[in-house]
Backbone as a chain_set.jsonl record, in Angstrom:
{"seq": "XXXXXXXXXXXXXXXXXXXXXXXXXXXXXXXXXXXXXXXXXXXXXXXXXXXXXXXXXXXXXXXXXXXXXXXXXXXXXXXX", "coords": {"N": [[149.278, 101.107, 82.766], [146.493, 100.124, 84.225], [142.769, 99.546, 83.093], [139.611, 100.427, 83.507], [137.992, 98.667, 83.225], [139.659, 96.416, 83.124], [140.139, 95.671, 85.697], [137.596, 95.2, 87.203], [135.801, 96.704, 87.747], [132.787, 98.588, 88.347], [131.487, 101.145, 86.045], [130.069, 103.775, 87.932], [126.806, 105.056, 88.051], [125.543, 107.448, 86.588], [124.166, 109.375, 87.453], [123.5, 108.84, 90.298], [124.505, 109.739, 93.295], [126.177, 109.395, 96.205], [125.813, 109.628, 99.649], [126.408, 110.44, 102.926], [125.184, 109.371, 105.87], [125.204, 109.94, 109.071], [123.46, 107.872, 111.615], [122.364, 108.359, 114.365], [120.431, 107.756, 117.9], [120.631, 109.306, 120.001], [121.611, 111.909, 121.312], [123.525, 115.146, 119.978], [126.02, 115.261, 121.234], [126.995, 113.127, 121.897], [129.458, 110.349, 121.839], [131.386, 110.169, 119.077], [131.781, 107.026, 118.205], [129.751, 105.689, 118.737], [128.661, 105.573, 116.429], [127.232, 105.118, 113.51], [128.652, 105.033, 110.465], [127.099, 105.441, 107.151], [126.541, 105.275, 103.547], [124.741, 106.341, 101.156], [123.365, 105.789, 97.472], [121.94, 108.732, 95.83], [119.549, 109.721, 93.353], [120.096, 112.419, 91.304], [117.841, 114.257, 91.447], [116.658, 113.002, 93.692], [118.523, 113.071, 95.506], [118.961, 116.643, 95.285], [116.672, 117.269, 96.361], [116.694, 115.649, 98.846], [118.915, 117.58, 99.789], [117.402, 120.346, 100.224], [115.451, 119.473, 102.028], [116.97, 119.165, 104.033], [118.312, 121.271, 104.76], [116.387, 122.899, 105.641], [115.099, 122.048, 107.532], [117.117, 122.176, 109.537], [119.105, 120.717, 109.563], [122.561, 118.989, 108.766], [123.479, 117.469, 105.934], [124.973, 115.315, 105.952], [125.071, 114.948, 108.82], [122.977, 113.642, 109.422], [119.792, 112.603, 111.855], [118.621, 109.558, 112.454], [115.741, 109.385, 112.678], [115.095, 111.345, 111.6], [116.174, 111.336, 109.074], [114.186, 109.199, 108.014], [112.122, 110.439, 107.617], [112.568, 112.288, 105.879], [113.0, 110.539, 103.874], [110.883, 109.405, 103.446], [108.89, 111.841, 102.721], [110.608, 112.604, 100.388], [110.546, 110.325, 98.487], [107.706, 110.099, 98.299], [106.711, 111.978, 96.796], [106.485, 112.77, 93.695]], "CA": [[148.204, 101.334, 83.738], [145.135, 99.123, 83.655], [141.963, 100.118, 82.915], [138.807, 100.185, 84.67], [137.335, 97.266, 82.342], [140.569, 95.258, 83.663], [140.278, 95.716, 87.253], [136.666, 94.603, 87.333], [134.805, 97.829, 88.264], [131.847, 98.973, 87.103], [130.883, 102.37, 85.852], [129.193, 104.023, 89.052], [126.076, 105.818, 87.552], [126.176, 109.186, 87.09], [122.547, 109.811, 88.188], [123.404, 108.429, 91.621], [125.493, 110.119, 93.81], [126.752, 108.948, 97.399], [125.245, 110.174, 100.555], [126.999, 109.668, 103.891], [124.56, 109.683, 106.83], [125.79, 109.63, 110.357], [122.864, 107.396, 112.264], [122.626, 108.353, 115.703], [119.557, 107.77, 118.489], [121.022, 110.228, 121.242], [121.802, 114.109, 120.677], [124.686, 115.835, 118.973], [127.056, 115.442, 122.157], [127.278, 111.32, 121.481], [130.76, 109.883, 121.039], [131.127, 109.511, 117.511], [132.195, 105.461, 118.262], [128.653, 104.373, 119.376], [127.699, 105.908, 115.315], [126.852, 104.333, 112.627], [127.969, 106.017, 109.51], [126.718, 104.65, 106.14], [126.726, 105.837, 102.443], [123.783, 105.758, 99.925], [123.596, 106.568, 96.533], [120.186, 108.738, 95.844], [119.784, 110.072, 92.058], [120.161, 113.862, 91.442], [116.6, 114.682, 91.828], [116.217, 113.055, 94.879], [119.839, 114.053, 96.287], [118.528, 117.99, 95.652], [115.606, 117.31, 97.278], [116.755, 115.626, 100.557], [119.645, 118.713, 100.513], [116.725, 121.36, 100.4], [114.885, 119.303, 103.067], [117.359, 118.949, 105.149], [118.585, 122.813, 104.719], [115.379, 123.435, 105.905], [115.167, 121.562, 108.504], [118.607, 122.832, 109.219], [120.106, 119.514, 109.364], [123.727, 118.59, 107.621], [123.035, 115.888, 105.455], [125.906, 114.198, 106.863], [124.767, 114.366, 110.231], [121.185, 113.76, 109.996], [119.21, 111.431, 112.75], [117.984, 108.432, 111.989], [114.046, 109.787, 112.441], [115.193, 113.047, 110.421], [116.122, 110.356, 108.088], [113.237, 108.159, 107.731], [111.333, 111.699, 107.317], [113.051, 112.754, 104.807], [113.31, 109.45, 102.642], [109.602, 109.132, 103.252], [108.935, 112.861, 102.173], [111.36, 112.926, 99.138], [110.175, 108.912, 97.701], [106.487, 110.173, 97.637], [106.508, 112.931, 96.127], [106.425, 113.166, 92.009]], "C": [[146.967, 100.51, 83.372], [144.457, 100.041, 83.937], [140.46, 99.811, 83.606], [138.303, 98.787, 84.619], [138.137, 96.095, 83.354], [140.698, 95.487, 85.323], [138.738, 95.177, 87.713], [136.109, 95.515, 87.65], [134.116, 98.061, 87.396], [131.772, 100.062, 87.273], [130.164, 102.915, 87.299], [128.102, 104.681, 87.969], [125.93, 107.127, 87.426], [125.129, 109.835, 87.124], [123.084, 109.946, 89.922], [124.732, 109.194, 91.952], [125.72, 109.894, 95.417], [126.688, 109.878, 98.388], [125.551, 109.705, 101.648], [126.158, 109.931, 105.107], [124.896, 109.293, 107.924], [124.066, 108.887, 110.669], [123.347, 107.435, 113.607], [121.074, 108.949, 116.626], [120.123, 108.714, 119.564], [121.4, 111.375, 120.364], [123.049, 114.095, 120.229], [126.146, 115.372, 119.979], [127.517, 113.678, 122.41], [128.723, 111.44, 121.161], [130.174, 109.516, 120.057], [131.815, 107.587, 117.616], [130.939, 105.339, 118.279], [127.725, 104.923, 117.639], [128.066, 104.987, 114.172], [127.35, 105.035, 111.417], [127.99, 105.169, 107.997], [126.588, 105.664, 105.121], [125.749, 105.476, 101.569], [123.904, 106.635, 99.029], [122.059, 106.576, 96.23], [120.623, 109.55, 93.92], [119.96, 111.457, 92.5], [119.178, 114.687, 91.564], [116.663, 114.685, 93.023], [117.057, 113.045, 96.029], [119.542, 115.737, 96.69], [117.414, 118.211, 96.729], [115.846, 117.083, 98.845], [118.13, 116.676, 100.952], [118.624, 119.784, 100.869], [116.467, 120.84, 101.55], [115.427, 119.373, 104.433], [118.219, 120.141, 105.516], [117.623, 123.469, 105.616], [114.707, 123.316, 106.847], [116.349, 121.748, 109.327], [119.17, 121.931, 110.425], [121.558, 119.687, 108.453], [123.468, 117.577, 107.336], [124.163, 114.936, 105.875], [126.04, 113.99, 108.293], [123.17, 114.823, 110.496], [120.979, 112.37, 111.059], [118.662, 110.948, 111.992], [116.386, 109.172, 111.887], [114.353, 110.666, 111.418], [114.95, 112.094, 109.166], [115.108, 109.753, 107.596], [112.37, 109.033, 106.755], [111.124, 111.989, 106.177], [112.842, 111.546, 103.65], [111.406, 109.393, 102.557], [109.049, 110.643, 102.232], [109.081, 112.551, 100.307], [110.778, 111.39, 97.962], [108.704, 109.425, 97.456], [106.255, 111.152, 97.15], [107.182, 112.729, 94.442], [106.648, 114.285, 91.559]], "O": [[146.594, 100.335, 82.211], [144.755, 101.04, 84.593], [140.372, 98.781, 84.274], [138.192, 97.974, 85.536], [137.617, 95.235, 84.066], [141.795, 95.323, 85.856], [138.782, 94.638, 88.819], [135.278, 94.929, 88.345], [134.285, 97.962, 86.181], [131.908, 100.464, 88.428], [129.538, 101.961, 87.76], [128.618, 104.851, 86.864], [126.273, 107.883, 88.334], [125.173, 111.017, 86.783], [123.033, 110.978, 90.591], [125.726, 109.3, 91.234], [124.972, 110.743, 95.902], [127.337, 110.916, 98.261], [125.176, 108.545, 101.82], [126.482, 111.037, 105.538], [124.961, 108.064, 107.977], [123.252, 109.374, 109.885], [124.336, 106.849, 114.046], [120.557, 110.039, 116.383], [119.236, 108.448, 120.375], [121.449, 111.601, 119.155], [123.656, 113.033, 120.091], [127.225, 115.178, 119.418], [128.411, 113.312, 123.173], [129.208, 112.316, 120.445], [129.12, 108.91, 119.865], [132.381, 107.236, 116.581], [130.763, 104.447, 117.449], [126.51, 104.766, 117.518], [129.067, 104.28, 114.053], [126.502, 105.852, 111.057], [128.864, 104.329, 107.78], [126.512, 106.839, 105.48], [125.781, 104.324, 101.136], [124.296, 107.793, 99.178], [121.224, 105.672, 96.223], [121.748, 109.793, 93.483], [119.992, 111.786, 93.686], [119.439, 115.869, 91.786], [116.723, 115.717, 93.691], [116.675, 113.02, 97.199], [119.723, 116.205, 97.815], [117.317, 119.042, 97.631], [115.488, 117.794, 99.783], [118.497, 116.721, 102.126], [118.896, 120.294, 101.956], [117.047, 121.419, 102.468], [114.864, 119.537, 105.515], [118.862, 120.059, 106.562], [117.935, 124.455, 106.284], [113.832, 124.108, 107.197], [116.204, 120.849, 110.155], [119.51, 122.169, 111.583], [121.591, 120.485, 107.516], [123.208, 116.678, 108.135], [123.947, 113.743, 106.086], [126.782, 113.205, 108.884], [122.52, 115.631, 111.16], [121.723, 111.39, 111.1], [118.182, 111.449, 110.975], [116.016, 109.457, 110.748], [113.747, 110.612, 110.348], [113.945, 112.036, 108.457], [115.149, 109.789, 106.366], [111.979, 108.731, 105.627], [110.091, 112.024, 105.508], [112.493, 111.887, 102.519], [110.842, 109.343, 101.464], [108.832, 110.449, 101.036], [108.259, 112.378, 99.407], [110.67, 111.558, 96.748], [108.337, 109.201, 96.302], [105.034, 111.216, 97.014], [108.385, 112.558, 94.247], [106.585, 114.486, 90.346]]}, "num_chains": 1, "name": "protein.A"}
């Protein structure tokens, strides 16, 4: 079996963890074709944070809107 070394991959970080956000400008009732969906990796701070926010906002972080989105990244990046 090869090993990760020999396959060329790198380590993912194990701060960061992978965040799949549907992007979508129209309401909930959208074919899912005209969506966008994309994957970021946020650390574990600021992964907890945009789950509270978006709990709370009572969003699924995998189907937040793009504005929810912006919100949130703006929110969760300025805050210390």
């Amino acid at each position: 079996m090869t090993t990760k070394k020999q396959r060329g991959l790198r380590p993912r970080s194990r701060t960061a963890k992978p965040v799949s956000i549907i992007f979508s400008d129209s309401s909930e009732s959208t074919v899912k074709a005209d969506r966008v969906k994309t994957s970021i990796a946020l650390d574990q701070k600021l992964y907890r944070r945009f789950k509270a926010y978006a709990a709370q906002e009572g969003v699924k972080v995998y189907e937040l809107m793009e504005e929810g989105m912006r919100t949130i990244m703006d929110k969760t990046t300025n805050v210390r």
